[in-house]
N, C-alpha and C positions, 0 to 999 in steps of 0.2 A: 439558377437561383442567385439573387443579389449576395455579395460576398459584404460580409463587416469586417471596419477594427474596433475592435474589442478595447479599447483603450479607456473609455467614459463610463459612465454611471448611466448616460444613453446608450451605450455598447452594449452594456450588459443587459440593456432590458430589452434590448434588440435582440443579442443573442438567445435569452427565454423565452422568447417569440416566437423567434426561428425554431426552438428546440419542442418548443408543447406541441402543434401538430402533427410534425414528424414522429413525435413517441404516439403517437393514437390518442391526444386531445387527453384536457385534464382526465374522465371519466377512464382512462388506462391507467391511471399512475396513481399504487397505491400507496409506498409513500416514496420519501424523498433526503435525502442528506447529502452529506458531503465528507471528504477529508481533501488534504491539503490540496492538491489536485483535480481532482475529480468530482463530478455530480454523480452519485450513486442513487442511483432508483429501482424501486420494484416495480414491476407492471403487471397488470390484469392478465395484456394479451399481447405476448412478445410477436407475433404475427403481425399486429398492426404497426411496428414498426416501419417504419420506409427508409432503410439503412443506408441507400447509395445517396441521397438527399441529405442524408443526416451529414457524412463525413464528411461531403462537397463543403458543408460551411466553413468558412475560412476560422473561426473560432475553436474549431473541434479537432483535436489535437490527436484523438484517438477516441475508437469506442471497444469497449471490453464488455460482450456479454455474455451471459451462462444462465439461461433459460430464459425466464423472466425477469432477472436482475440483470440492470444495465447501468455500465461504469464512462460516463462520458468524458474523456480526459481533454480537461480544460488550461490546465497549468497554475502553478502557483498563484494564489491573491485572486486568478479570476473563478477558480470557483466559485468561492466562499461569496462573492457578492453575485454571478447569475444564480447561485442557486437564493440566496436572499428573493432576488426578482421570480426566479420560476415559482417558487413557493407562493409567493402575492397572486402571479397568475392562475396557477391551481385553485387556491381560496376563491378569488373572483369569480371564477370557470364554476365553480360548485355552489356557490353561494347564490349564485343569477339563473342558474341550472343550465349556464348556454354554454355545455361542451361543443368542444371543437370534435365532428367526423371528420374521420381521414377517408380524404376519396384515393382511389385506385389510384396509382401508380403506374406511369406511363413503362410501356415494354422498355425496360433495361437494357442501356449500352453494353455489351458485352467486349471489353477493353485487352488487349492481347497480355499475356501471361508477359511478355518482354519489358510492357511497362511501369509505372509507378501505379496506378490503378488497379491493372491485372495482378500485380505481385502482393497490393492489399487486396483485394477482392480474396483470392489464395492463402493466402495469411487469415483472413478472417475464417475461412471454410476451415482450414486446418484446429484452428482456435475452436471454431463451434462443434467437429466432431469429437475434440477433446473433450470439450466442454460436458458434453451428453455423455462422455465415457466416463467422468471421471464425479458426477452427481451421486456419489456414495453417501450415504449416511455419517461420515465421519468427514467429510467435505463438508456437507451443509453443516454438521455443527461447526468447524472450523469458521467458515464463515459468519454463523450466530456470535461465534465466541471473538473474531474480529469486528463485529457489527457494534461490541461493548465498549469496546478500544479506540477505536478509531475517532469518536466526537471527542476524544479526550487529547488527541495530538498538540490541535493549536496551543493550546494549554503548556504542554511538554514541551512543546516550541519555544514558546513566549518565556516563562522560565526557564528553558533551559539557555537561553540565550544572554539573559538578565545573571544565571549563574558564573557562567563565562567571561562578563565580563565582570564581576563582582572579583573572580580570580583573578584577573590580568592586574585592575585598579592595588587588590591587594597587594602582586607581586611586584608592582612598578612603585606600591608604595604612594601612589597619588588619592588624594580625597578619604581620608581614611574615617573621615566622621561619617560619610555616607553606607561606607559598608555595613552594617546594623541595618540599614532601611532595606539596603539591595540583599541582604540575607534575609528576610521577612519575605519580601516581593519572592525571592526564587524558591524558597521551602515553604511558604505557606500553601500552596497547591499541592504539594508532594505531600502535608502533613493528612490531609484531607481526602487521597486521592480514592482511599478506599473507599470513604463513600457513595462518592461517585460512579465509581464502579460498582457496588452494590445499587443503585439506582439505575445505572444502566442496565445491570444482567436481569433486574424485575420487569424492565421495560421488554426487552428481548425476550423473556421467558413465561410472559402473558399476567405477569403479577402485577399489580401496585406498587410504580416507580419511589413512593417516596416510604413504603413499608417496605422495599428493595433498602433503600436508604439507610432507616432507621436499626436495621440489622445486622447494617455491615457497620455502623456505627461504632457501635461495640469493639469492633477490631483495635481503632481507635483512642478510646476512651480511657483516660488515663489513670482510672480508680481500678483497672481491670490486675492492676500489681497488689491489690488486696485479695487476688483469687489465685489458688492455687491447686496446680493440676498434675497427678502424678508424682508431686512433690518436688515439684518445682512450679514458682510462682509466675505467675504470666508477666509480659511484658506490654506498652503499647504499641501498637501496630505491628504486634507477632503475628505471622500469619501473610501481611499483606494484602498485595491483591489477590492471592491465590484466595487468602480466605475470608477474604470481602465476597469473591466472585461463588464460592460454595455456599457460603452464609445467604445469601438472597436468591441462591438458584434454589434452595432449602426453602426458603420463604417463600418463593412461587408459588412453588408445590403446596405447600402447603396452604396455602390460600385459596387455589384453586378449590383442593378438597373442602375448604371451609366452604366456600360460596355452593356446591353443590348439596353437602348435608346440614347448614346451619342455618333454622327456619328465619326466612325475611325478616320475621319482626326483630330479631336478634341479630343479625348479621352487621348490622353497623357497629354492636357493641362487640358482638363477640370475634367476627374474623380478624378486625386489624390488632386485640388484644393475641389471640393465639398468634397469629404471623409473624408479632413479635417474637411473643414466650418462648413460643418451643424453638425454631429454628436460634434465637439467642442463646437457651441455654447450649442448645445441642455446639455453638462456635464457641462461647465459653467454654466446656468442659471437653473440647474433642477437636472441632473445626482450626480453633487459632494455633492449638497445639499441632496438631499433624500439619497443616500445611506452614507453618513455621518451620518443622523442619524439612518438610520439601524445598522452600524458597532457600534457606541455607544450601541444601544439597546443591540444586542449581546454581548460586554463586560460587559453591569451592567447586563445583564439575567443571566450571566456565574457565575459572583461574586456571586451575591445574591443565587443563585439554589445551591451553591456548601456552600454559608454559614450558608443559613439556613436548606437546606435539609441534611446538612453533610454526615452521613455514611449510609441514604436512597439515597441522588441523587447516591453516590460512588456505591452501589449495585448494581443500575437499570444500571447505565452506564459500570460498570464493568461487568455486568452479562451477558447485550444482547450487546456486543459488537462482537461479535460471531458469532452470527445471522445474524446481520448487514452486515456483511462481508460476511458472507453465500449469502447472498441477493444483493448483489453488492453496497447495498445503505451506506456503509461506505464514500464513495466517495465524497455526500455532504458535510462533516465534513473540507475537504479540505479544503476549503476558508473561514471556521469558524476559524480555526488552523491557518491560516496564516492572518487574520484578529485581532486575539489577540494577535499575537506575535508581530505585526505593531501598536496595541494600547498598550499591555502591556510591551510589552515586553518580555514574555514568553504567550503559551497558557495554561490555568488551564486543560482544558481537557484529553491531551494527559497521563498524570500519572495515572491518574483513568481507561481509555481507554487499556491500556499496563497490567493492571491486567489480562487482558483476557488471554493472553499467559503463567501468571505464571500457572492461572490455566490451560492450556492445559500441561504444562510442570508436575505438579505433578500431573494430569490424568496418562499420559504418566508413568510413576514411576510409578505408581500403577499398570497399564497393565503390567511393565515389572517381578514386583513381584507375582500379580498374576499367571499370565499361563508361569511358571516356566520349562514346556514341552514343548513349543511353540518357538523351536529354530529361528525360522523365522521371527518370530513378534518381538522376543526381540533382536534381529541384528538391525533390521531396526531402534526400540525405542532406541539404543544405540548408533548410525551412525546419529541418530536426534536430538536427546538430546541437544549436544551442539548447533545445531546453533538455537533451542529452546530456549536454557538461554539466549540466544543474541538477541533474539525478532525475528526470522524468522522461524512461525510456522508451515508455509503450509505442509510440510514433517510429521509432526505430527497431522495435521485435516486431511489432504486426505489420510493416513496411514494409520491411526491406529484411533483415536477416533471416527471420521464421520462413516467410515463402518462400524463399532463400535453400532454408535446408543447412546448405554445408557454412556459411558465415553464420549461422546458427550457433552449430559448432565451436568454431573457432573463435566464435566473443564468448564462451565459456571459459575458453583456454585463456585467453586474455585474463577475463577474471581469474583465472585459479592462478596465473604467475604474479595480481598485484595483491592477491591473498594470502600467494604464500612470504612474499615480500615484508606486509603488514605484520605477518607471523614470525616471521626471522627475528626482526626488533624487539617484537613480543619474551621472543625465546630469551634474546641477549638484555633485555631488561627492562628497556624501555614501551610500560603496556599503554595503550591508548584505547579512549572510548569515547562513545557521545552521550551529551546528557539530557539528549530524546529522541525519539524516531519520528521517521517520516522522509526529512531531507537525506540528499545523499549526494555525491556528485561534489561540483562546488557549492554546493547550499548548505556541507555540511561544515566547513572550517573553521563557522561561527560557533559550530556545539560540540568543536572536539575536546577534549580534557584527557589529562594522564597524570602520571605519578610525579613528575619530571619536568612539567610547567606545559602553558600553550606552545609556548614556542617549539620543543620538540615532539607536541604532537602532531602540533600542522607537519614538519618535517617527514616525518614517519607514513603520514596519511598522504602527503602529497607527492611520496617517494613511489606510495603503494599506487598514486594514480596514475604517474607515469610511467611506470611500469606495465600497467594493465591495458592504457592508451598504445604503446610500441609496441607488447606483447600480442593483442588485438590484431593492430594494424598487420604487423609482418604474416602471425598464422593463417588470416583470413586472404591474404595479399597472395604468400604462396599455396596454401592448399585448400583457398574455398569454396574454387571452382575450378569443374571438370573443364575440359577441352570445350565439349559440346557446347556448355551451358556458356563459355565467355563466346562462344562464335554467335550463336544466336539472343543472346545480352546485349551482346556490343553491337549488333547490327546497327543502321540506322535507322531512324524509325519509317515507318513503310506508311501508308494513306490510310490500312486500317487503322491504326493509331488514333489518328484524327478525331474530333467530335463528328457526330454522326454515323461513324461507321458502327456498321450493327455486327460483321464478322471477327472472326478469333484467329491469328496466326496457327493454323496446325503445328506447325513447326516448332513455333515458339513458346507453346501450351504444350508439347508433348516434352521437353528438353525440359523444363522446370519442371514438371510433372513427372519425371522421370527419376531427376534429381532427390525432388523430395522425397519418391517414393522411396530412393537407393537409402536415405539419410533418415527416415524415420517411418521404415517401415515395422 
């Protein structure tokens, strides 16, 4: 298959091109989004997939699936414009009614476990049998409940970026007429945000996105200090997003029930009047209150766990952040991160969280210096590298360390010494945080923020990265691989290797295969 660069406005429409047959033609793809990274899709029928085709494109950076949702990791800035384009092509494809059939798929190379193919081929297998293990009910909501969040990043981004520098301008004392506009620009999205999230979770929870809206409104609304609850007066934006996100999941519901029992002739008047009413009063008199003080709880837990546990909490959260992800249950974390960055103004979490990738990043470096024979493994560790420094790691977990097994491992460890690093400073005073999610890596030293100015929190953060980078490197270098597994890694590559070849190294499929079994059975 022709390989693109992705570089144009032609690239990208080349890339959605390339990407709509391979998913099983518009008529599979139910819908379609994005966050910073990645094209996120649901499909009809993950079968029609044709996954060794898909990865081959030079564009596609990684793909993450778990059933029918499929995560195509594109990297920063190209998302957000193929999926523009794919989106055009779907409307097209359905509008002219000339879906693309996927034909059959020619018998699959089958690529030796030794090399950069076999080791993602293995990677992906290990991924998909998690995947089906781990489709619990409290997964899928997790994911529902990140599906709310996620269109709202860019946003976090772009102001959080505009906040940061609005502080530096402050602190250096330069263009001081401007700050008034650049505080506008960076808290008008944050003053708003509930709404939005209430229109997203009506979206997500089968309601009427802008009666989702109108009732998380409320949260918001600055007349709301004339209501008084328990005998204490409300405040604006008490609650949050936590009770933005109950406030319209309450209005779903309750709309749905309307539309079932409230006869046709009436439903234009009566459903969107109740959807409002009751789920308002119910966040008025109950909703902004309780989750008000949940969101409080969450910011003094954060403070307090990150000041007293310093470079123990920074371990435990830099270590299995990994896993977490592994397990889809990262996802929760969402409305904690955007819950602190609307109490604090930055969340403390994300910094300590972001160690996870240095350590995968000097795993990685270490694989490439080990099996120094392994032409194929170290192309891919070298074509992944960068957008690893930058915080998008997927191309290096479903790569090279997952099927991996024990560098697996040991980029955990990595992360938990630039966690607990991050946590030390934390302890002795200096707290650092960013003032959005998403980026991570180097992408994030544009959105770090602390008590103590930019200047000592890039310090902090870029202590904790090299940290995680060396600590990475060395655990994975010495213990992350067995005798076996470097004898038959490091080989050179043999003819099955090759294109064309349709057999599998026994040898070298049973020693990785062995590995992983020992490492995550």
């Amino acid at each position: 298959m022709e390989q693109h660069s992705e570089t144009s406005g032609g690239g990208n429409r080349a890339t959605a091109r390339a990407l709509l047959p391979l998913l099983g033609g518009a008529a599979n793809i139910a819908s379609v989004a994005h966050c910073m990274t990645r094209l996120r899709l649901c499909l009809h029928d993950s079968s029609l997939v044709r996954e060794a085709e898909l990865r081959a494109l030079s564009a596609v950076l990684g793909v993450v699936a778990d059933g029918v949702a499929y995560q195509i990791v594109l990297g920063p800035g190209t998302a957000a414009r193929v999926t523009s384009e794919f989106e055009g092509l779907v409307a097209t494809a359905r509008a002219t009614s000339r879906t693309t059939t996927p034909t059959a798929s020619t018998t699959p190379i089958i690529p030796s476990a030794s090399t950069a193919d076999g080791l993602s081929a293995r990677g992906e297998a290990i991924r998909a049998a998690r995947g089906a293990r781990n489709a619990t009910p409290v997964r899928l909501l997790l994911r529902r409940i990140a599906a709310i969040f996620v269109p709202l990043i860019p946003a976090l981004i772009g102001c959080g970026i505009i906040a940061g520098l609005n502080g530096l301008l402050t602190n250096l004392h330069w263009l001081p007429s401007t700050a008034p506009a650049l505080t506008a620009l960076a808290s008008g999205f944050m003053s708003l945000i509930a709404v939005l999230v209430g229109h997203n979770t009506a979206k997500e929870f089968g309601g009427t996105p802008v009666l989702g809206a109108a009732v998380a409104a409320v949260v918001v609304f600055p007349g709301v200090t004339q209501i008084e609850v328990l005998g204490r007066q409300l405040a604006p934006g008490q609650g949050g997003v936590l009770g933005a996100l109950a406030a319209a999941l309450l209005a779903a519901h309750v709309e749905r029930w309307c539309r079932r029992w409230v006869p046709e002739s009436l439903d234009i008047l009566v459903t969107p009047a109740l959807t409002v009413l009751l789920p308002g009063l119910a966040t008025l008199y109950g909703l902004m209150y309780v989750a008000g003080e949940i969101s409080t709880a969450i910011g003094d837990f954060a403070n307090w766990l990150l000041s007293t546990g310093g470079s123990l909490a920074g371990l435990v959260l830099g270590g299995l952040f990994l896993p977490l992800v592994m397990l889809g249950l990262h996802q929760a974390l969402i409305p904690l991160h955007t819950t602190l960055i609307a109490q604090q103004g930055y969340t403390v979490l994300l910094p300590f969280l972001a160690m996870a990738g240095a350590g995968q990043v000097g795993a990685a470096a270490a694989v490439h210096v080990r099996l120094r024979h392994n032409a194929s493994l170290r192309r891919t560790i070298r074509s992944a590298l960068p957008a690893g420094l930058l915080g998008v790691g997927e191309p290096l977990i479903y790569g090279v360390s997952l099927p991996l097994g024990r560098p697996f491992v040991t980029a955990c460890v990595g992360g938990a010494v630039g966690g607990g690093v991050v946590g030390l400073f934390h302890q002795l005073g200096t707290a650092i945080g960013a003032t959005a999610l998403g980026p991570s890596g180097w992408a994030l030293f544009p959105l770090l923020a602390g008590g103590r100015g930019l200047g000592e929190a890039v310090a902090v953060y870029g202590s904790g990265l090299l940290a995680g980078y060396v600590a990475g490197f060395v655990a994975t270098y010495c213990f992350g691989f067995t005798r076996t597994m470097l004898t038959e890694l490091n080989a050179p590559e043999l003819p099955y290797d090759q294109p064309g070849a349709t057999t599998q190294s026994p040898r070298a499929s049973s020693a990785v295969a062995e590995s992983v079994a020992e490492d995550y059975a």
